[in-house]
Rosetta silent file (secondary structure, phi, psi, omega in degrees, C-alpha in Angstrom):
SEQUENCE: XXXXXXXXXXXXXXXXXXXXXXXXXXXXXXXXXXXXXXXXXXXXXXXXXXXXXXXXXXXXXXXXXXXXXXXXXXXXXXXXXXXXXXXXXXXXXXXXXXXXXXXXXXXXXXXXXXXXXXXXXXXXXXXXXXXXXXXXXXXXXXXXXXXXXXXXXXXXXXXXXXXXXXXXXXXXXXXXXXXXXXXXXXXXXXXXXXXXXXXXXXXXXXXXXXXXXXXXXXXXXXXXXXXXXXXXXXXXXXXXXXXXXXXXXXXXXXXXXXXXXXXXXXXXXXXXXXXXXXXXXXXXXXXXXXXXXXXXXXXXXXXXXXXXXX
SCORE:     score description
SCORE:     0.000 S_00000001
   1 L     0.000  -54.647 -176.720  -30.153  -49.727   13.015 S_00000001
   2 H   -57.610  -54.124 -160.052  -31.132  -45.893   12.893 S_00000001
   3 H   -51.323  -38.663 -176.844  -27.552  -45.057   11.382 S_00000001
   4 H   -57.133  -50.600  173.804  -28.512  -47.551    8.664 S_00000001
   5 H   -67.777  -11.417  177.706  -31.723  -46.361    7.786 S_00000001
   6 H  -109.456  -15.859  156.571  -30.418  -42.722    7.694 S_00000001
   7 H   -75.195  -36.940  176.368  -27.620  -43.422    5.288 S_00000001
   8 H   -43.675  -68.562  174.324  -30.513  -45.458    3.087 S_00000001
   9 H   -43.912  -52.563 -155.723  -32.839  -42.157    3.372 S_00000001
  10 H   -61.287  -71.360  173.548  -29.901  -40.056    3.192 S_00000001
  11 H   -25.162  -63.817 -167.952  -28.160  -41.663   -0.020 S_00000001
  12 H   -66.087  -38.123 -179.498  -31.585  -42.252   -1.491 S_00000001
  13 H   -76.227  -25.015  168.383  -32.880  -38.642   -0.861 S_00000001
  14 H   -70.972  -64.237  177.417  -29.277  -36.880   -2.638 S_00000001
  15 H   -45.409  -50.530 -176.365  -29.823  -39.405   -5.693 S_00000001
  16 H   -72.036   -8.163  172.323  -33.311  -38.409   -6.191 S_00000001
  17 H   -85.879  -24.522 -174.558  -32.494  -34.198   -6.515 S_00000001
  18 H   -64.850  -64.981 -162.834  -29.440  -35.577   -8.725 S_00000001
  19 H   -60.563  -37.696 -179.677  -31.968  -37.735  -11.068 S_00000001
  20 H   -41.072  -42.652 -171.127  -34.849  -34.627  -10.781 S_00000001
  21 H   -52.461  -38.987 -149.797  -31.596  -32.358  -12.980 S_00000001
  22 H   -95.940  -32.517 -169.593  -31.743  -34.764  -15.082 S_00000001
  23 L  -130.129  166.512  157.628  -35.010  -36.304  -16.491 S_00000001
  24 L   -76.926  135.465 -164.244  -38.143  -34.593  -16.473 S_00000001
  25 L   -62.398   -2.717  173.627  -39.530  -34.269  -12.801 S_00000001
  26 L   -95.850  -29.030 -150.133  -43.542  -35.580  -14.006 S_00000001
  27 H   -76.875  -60.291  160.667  -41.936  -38.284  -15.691 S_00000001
  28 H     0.305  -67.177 -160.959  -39.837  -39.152  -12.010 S_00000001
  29 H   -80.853   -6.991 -164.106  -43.063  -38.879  -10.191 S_00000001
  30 H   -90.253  -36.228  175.050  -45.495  -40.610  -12.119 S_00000001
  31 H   -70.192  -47.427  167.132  -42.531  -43.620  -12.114 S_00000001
  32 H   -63.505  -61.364 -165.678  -42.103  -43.282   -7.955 S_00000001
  33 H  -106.920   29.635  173.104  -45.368  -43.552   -7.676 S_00000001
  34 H   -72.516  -45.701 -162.724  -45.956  -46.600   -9.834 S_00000001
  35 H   -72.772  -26.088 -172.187  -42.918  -48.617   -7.786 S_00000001
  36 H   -63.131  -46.481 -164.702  -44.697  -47.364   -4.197 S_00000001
  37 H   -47.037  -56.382  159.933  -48.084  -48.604   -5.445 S_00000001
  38 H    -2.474  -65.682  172.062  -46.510  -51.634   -6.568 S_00000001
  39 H   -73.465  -16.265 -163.767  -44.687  -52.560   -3.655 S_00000001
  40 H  -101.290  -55.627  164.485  -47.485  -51.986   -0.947 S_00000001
  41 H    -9.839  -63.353 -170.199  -49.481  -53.885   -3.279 S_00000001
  42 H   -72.377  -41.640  174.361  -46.979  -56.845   -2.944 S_00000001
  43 H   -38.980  -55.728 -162.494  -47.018  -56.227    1.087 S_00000001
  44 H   -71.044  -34.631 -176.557  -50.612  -56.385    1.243 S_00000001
  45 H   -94.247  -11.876 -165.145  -50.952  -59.886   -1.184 S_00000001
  46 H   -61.564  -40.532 -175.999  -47.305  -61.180   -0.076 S_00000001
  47 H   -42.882  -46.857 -162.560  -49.223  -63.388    3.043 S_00000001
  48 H   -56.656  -66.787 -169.253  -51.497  -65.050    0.527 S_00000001
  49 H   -64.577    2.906 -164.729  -48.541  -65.677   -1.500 S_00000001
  50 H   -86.292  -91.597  172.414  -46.567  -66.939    1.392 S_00000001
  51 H   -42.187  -45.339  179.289  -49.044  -69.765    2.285 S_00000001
  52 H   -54.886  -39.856 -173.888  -49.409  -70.880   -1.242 S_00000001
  53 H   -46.369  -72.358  176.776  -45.733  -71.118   -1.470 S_00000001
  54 H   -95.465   23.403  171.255  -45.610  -73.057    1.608 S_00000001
  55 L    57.768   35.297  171.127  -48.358  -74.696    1.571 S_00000001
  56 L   -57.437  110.000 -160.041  -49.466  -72.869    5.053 S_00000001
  57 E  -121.969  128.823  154.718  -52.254  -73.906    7.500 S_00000001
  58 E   -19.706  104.454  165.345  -53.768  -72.685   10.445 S_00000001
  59 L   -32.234   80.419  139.787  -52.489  -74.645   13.744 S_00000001
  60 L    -9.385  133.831 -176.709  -55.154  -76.525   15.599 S_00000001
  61 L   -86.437  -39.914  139.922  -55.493  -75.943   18.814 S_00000001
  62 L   -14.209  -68.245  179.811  -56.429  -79.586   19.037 S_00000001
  63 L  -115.285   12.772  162.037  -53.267  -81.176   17.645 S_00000001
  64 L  -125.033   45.761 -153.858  -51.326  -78.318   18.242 S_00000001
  65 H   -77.460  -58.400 -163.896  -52.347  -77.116   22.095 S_00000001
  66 H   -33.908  -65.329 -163.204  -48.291  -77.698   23.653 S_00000001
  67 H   -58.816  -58.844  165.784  -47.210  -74.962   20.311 S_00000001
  68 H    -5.435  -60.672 -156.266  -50.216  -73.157   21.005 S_00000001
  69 H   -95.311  -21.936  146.371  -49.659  -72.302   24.731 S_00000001
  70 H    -7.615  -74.535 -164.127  -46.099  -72.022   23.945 S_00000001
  71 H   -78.107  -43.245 -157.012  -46.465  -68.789   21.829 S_00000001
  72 H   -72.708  -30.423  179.625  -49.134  -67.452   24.114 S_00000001
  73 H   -54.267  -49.116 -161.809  -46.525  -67.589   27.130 S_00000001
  74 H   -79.486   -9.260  170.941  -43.805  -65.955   25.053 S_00000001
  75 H   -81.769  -45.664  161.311  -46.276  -63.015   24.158 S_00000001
  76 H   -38.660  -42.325 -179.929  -47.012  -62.248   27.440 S_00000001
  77 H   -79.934  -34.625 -146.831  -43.522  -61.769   28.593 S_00000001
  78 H   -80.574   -3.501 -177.149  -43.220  -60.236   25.156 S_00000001
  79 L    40.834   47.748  172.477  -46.435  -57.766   25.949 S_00000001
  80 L  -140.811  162.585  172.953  -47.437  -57.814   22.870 S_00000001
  81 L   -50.953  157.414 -159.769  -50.993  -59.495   21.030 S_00000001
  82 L   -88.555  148.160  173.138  -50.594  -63.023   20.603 S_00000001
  83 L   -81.153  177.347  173.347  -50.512  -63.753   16.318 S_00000001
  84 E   -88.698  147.247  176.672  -52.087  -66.332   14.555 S_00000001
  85 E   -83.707   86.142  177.869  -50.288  -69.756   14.693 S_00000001
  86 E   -99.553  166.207  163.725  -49.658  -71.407   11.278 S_00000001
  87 E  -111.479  133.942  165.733  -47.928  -74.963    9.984 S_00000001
  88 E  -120.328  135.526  168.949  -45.984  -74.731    7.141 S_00000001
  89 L  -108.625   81.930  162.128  -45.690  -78.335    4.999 S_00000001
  90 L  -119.368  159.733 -176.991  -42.228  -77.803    3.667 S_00000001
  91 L  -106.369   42.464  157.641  -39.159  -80.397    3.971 S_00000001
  92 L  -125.223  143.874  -60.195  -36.880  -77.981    5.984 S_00000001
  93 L   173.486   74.905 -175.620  -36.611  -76.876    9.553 S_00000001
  94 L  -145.798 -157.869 -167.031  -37.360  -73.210    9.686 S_00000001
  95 L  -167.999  139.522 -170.989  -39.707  -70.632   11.253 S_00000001
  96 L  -141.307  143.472  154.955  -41.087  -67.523    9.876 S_00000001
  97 E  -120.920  158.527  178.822  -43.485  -63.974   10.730 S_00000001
  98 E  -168.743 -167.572 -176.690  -44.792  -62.408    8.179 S_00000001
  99 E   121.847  149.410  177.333  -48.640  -60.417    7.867 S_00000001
 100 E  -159.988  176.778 -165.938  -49.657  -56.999    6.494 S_00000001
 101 L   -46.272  -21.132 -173.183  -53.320  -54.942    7.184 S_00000001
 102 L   -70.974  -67.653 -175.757  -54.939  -57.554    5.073 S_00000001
 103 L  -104.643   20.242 -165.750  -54.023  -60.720    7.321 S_00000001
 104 E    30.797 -158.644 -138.275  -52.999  -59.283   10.359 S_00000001
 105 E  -110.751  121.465  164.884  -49.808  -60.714   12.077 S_00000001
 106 E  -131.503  163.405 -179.067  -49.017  -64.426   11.974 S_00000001
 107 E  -121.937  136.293 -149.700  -45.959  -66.671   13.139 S_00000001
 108 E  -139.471  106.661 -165.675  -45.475  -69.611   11.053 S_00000001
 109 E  -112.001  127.596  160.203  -43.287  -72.978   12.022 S_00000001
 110 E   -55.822  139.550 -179.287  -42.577  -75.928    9.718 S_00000001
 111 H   -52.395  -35.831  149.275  -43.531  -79.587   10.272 S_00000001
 112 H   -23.390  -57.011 -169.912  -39.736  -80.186    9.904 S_00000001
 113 H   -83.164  -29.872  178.250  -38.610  -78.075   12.587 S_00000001
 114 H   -69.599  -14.184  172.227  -41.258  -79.813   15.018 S_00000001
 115 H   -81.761  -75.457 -138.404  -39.395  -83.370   14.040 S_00000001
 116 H   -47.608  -62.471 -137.775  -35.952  -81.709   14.409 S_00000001
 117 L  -113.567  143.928  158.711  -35.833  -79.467   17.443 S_00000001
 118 L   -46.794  146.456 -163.779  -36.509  -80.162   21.092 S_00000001
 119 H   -60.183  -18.885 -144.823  -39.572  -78.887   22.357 S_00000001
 120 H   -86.816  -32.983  174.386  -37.486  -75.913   24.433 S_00000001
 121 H   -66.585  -13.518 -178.064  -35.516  -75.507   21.081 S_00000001
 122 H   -95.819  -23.651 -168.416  -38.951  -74.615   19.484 S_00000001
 123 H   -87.254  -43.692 -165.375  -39.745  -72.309   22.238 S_00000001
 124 H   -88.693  -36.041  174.457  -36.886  -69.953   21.457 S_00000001
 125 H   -75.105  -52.932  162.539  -37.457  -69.763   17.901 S_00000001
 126 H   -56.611  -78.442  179.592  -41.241  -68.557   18.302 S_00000001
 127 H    -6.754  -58.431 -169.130  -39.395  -66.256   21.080 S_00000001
 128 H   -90.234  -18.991  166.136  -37.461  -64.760   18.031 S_00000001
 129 H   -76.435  -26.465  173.942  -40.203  -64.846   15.473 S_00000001
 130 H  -109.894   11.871  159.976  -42.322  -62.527   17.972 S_00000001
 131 H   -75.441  -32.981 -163.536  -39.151  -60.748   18.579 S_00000001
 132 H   -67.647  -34.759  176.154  -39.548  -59.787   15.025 S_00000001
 133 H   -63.872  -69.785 -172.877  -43.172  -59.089   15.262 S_00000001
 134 H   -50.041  -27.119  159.574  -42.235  -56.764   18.307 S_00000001
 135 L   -59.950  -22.252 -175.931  -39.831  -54.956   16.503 S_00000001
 136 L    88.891   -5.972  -89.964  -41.934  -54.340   13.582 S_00000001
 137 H  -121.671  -56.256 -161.662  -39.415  -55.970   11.378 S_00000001
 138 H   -62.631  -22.075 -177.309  -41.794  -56.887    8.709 S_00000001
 139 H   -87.720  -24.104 -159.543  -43.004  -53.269    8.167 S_00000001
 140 H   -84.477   10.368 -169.535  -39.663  -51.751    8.638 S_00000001
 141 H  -119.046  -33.558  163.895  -37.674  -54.273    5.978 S_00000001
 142 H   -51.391  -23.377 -162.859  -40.727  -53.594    3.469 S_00000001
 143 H  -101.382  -19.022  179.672  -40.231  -49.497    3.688 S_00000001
 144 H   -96.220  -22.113  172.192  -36.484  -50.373    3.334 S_00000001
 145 H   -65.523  -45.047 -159.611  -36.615  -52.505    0.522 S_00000001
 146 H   -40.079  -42.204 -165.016  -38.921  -50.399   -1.548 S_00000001
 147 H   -66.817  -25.412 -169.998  -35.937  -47.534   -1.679 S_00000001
 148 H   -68.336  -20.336 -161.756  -33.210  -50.138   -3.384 S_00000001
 149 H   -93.285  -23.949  159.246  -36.542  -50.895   -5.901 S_00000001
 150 H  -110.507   30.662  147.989  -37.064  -47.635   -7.155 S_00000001
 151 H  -100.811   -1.095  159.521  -33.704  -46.923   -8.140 S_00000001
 152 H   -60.681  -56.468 -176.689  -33.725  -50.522  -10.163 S_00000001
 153 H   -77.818   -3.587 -168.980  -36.612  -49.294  -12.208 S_00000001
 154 H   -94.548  -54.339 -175.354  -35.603  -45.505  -12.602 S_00000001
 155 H    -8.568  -94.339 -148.941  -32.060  -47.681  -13.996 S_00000001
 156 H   -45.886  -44.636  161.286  -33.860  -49.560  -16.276 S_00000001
 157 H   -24.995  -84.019 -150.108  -36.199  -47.197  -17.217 S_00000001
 158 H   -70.400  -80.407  169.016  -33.706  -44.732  -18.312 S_00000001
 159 H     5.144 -122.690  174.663  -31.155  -47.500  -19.848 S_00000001
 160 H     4.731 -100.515  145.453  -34.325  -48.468  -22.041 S_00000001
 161 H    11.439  -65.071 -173.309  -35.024  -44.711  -22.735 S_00000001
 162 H   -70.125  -18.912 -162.860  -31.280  -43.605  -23.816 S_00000001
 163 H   -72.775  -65.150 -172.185  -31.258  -47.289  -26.033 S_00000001
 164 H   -28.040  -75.373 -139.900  -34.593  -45.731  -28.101 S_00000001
 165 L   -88.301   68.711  179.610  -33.330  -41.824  -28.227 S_00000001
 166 L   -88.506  -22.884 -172.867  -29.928  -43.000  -29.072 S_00000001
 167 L   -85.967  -16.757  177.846  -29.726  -40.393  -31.495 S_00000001
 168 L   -67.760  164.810 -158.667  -30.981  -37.661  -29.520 S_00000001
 169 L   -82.821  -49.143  169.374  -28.629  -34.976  -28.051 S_00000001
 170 L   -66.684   -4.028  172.711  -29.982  -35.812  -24.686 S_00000001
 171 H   -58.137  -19.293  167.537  -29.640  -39.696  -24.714 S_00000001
 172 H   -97.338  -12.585  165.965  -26.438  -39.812  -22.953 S_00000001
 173 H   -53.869  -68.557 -178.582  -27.222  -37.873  -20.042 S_00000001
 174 H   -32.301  -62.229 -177.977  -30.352  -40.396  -19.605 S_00000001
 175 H   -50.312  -25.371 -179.683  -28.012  -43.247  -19.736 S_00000001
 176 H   -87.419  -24.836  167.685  -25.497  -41.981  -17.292 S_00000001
 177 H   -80.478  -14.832  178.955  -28.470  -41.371  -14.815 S_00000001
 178 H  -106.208   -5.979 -170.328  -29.574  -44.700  -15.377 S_00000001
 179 L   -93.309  -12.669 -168.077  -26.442  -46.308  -15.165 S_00000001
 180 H  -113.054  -15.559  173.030  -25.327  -44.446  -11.784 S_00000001
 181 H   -74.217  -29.898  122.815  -29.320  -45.595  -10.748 S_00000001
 182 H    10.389 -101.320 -140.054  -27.910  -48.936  -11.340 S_00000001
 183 H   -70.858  -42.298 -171.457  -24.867  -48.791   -9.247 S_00000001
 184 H   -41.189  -48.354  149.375  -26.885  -47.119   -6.475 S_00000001
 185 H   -27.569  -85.825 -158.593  -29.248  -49.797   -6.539 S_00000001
 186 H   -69.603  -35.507  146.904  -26.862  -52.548   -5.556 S_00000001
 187 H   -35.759  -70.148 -178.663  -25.749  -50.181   -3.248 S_00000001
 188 H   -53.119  -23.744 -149.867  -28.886  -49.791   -1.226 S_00000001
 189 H   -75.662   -8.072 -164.517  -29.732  -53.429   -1.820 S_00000001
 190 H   -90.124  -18.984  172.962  -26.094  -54.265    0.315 S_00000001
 191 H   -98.644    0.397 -167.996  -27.241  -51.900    2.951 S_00000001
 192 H   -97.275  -47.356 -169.995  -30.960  -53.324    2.908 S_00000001
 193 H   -84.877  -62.432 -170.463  -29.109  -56.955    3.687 S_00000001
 194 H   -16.388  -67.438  174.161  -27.178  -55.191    6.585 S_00000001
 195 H   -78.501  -25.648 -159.623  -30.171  -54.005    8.505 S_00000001
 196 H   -79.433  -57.628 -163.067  -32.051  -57.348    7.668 S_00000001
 197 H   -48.614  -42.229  156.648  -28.499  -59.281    9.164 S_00000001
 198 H  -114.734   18.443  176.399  -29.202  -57.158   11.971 S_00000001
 199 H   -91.348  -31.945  167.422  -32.748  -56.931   13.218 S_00000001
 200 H   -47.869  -35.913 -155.715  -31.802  -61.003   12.800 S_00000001
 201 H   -92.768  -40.594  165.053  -29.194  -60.556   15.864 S_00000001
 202 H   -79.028   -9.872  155.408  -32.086  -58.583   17.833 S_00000001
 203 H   -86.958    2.350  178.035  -34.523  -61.111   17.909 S_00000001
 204 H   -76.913  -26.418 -172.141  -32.191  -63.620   18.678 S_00000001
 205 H   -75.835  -22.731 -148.651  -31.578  -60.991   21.787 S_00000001
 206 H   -92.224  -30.332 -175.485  -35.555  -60.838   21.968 S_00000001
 207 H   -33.126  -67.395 -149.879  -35.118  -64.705   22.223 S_00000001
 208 H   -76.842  -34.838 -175.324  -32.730  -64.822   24.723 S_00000001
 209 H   -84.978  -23.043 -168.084  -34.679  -62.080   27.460 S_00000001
 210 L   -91.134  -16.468 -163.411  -37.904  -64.072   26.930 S_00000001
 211 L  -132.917  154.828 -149.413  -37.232  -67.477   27.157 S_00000001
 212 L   -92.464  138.643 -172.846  -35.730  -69.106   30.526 S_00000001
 213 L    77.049   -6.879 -169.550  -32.152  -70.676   28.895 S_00000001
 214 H   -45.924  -14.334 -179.433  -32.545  -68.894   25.680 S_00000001
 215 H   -76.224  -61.129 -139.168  -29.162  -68.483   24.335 S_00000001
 216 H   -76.365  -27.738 -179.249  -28.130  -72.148   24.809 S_00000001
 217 H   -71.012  -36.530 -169.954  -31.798  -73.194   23.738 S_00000001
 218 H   -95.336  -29.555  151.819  -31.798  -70.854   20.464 S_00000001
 219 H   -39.874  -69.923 -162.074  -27.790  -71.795   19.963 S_00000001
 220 H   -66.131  -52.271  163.711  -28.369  -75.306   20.151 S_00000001
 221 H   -56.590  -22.571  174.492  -31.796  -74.795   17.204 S_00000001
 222 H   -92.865  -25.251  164.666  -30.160  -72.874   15.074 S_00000001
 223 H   -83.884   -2.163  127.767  -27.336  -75.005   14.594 S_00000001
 224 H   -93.388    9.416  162.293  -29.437  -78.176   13.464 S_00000001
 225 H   -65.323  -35.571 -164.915  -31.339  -75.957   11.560 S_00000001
 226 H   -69.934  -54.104 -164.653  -28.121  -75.281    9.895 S_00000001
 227 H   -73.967  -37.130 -178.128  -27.298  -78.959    9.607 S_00000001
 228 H   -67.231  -47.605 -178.332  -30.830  -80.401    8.668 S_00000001
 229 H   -80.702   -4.978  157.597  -30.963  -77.684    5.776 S_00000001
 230 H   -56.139  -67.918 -160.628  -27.648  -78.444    4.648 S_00000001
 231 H   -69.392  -29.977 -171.284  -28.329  -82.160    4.042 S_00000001
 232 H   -55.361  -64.250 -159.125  -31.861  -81.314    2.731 S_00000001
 233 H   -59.416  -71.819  171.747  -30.050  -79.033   -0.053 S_00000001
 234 H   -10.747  -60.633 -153.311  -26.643  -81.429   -0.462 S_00000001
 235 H  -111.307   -1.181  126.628  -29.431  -84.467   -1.837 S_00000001
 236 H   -35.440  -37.794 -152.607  -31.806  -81.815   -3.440 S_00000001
 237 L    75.619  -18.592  131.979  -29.028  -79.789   -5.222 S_00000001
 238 L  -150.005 -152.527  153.003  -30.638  -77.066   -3.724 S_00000001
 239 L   -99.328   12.036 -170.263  -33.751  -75.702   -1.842 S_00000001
 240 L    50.942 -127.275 -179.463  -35.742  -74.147   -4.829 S_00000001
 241 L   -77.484  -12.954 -173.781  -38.563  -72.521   -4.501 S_00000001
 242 L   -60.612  -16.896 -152.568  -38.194  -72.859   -0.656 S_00000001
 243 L  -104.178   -8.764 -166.907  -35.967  -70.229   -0.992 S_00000001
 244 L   -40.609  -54.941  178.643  -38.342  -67.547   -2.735 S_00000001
 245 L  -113.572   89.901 -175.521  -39.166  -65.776    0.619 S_00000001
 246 L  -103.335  -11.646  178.832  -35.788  -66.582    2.660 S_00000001
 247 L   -69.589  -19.693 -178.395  -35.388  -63.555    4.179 S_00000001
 248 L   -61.803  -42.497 -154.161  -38.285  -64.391    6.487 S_00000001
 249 L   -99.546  176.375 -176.661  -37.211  -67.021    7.879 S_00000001
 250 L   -75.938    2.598 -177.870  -34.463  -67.461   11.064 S_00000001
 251 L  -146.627  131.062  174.759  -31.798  -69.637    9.189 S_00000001
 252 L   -81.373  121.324 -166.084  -31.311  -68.491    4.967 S_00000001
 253 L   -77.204  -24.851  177.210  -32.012  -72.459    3.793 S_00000001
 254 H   -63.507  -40.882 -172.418  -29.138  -70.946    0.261 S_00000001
 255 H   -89.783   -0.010  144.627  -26.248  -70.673    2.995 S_00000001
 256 H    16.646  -81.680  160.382  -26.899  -73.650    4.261 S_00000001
 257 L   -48.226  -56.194 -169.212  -24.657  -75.661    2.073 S_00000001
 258 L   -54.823  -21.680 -150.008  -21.754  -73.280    2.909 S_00000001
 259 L  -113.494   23.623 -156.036  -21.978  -74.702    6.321 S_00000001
 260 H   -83.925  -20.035  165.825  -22.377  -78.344    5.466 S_00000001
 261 H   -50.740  -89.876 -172.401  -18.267  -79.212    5.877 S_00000001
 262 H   -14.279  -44.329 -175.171  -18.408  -77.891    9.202 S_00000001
 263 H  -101.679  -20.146 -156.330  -21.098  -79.944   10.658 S_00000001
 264 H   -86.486    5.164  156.227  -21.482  -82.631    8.904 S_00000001
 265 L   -84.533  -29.770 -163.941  -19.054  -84.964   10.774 S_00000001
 266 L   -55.762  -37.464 -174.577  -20.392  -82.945   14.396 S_00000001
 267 L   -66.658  -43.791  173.327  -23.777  -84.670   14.510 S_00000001
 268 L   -67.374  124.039  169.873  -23.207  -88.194   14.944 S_00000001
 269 L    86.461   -1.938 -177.128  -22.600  -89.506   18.685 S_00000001
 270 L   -96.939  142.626  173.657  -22.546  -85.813   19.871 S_00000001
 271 L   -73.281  175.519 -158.790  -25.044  -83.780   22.051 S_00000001
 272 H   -79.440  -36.236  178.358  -26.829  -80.675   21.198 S_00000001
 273 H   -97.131    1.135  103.356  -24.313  -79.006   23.041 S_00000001
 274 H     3.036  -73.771  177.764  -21.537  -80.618   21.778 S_00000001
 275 H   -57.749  -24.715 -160.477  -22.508  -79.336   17.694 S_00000001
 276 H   -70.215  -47.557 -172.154  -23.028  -75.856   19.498 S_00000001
 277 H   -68.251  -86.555 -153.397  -18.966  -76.247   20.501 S_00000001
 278 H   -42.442  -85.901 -178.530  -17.819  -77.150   16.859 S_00000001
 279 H     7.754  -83.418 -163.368  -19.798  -74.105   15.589 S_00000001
 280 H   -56.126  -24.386  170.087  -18.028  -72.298   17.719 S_00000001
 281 L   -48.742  -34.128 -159.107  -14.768  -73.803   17.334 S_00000001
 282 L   -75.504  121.166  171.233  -14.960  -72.729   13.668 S_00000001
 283 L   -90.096  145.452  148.642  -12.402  -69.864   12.381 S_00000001
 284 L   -48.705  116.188 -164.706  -14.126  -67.388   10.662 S_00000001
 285 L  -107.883  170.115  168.037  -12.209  -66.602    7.092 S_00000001
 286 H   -58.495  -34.430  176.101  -12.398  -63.682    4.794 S_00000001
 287 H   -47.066  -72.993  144.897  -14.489  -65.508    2.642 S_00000001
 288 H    35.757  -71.547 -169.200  -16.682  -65.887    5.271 S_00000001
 289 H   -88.249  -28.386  168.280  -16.988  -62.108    5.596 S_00000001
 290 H   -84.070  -54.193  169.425  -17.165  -61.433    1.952 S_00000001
 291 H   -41.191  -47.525 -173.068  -20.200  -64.033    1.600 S_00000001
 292 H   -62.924  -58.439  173.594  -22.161  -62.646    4.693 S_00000001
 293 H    -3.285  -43.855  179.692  -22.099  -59.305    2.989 S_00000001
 294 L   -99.194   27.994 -174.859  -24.553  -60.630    0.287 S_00000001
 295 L  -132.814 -171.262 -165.573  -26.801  -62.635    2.606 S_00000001
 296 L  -127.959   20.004  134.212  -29.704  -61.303    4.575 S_00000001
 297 L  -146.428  178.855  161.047  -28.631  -63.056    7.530 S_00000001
 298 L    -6.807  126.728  171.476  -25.742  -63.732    9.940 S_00000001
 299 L   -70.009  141.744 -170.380  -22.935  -65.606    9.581 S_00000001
 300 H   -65.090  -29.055 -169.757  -23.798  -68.891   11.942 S_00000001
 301 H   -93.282  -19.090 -177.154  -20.817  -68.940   13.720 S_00000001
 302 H   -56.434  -44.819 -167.311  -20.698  -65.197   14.502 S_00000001
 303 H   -72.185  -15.664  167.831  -24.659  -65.479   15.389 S_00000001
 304 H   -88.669  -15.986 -178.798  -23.975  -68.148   17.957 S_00000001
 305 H   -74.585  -37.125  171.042  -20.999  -66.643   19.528 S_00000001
 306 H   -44.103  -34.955 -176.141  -23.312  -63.282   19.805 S_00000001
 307 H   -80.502  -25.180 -167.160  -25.933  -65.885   21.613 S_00000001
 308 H   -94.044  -33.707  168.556  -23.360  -67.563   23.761 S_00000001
 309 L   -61.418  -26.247 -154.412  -21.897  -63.474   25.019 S_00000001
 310 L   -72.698    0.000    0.000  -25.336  -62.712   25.484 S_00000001
């Protein structure tokens, strides 16, 4: 994790004295600090925007006391404050944290995943949703996105900027600065996905110290997460809008699909531990390995054999 974040910082801190040479250094800062405000802005309103999304509710302690006492257990071992307890009314099987200074820290489980998963399978997934809270995850993936976001907009800027001045003697330098802000950009955002793919594999570890069984409980949930959000997307065509904030949640509902061969003979007549063994059974291809690259979590079969070593 640190190595990651110090090639982001590093990488990001060389490009910006390369782009100062280049443009004026008012114009730079006045542009930096439009994308931070911007982005903390989006931190601070993303909860709001969260719940709307997903149609997000408070838990009742009433018709929710089992989830309730659940979470309060796994904070204890987890020593940390217990969050607020939301329902999400979505038609997929997931689990989410999310919160900024505004809404303080909440953990957030779909009505889906409470049909789906066993209760113990439920237990391990809050386990890994307040690994994420203990980790910090949410502040530390915000301060990492932000650097891939303001080389997108210094790009575009200057792309936009050399298209106007095309005639001026300095328009192709802008363009070559905005064009190299660009490639940098896709850079960061592939190292951005990296660290998200792995702060995913420590809370599955946060999972796993916290909860009595946890690999085989948080093995056996993420692999009908995998399978439930598969068929949801197969007779959808996709997930939509579901997918808007996917890094949040513990299974990406877009890769889904990729995984829907694999399982989707495994379920019938088999136990929970049973689907866990095909998973695992499964070779890992190059594709495989080219796809996880672009995702912002784990490949499923890697992340259960990491749960089943554990």
């Amino acid at each position: 994790m640190l190595a990651t974040l110090a090639i982001l910082i590093g990488v990001s801190t060389l490009f910006f004295t390369v782009i100062l040479t280049l443009i004026g250094s008012l114009d730079f800062i006045a542009l930096l600090a439009l994308v931070l405000g911007w982005n903390l802005l989006q931190w601070l309103v993303a909860p709001y925007l969260i719940e709307a999304l997903y149609r997000v509710k408070e838990a009742d302690v009433g018709a929710y006391g089992k989830l309730h006492a659940m979470l309060k257990r796994i904070c204890e071992r987890s020593r940390i404050e217990v969050p607020k307890l939301m329902i999400a009314n979505i038609p997929i099987p997931n689990a989410f944290a999310y919160g900024s200074p505004l809404t303080g820290r909440r953990v957030a489980v779909t009505k889906e995943l409470l049909n789906v998963l066993e209760d113990e399978e439920v237990e391990a997934v809050l386990a890994h949703e307040v690994g994420h809270l203990k980790h910090r995850d949410v502040q530390l993936m915000m301060f990492a996105s932000v650097l891939p976001a303001i080389f997108y907009y210094i790009g575009y800027s200057l792309m936009l900027s050399s298209m106007w001045r095309s005639r001026e003697r300095d328009s192709g330098g802008a363009a070559l600065a905005g064009f190299a802000s660009l490639a940098i950009y896709w850079l960061l955002t592939l190292l951005v996905m990296g660290l998200s793919r792995l702060r995913e594999y420590y809370a599955d570890q946060h999972a796993v110290r916290t909860v009595d069984e946890g690999a085989r409980k948080l093995a056996e949930g993420l692999a009908k997460i995998t399978l439930y959000s598969s068929r949801y997307k197969m007779q959808r065509g996709g997930v939509g809008n579901l997918g808007a904030f996917k890094a949040l949640f513990i299974s990406d509902p877009d890769r889904a699909g990729q995984d829907e061969l694999m399982l989707a003979r495994s379920r019938f007549g088999k136990s929970d531990a049973q689907l866990v063994q095909e998973v695992l059974s499964r070779r890992i291809t190059a594709a495989d390995r080219i796809l996880e690259l672009f995702s912002t979590h784990p490949n499923i079969v890697k992340r259960i054999r990491a749960l089943v070593a554990a």
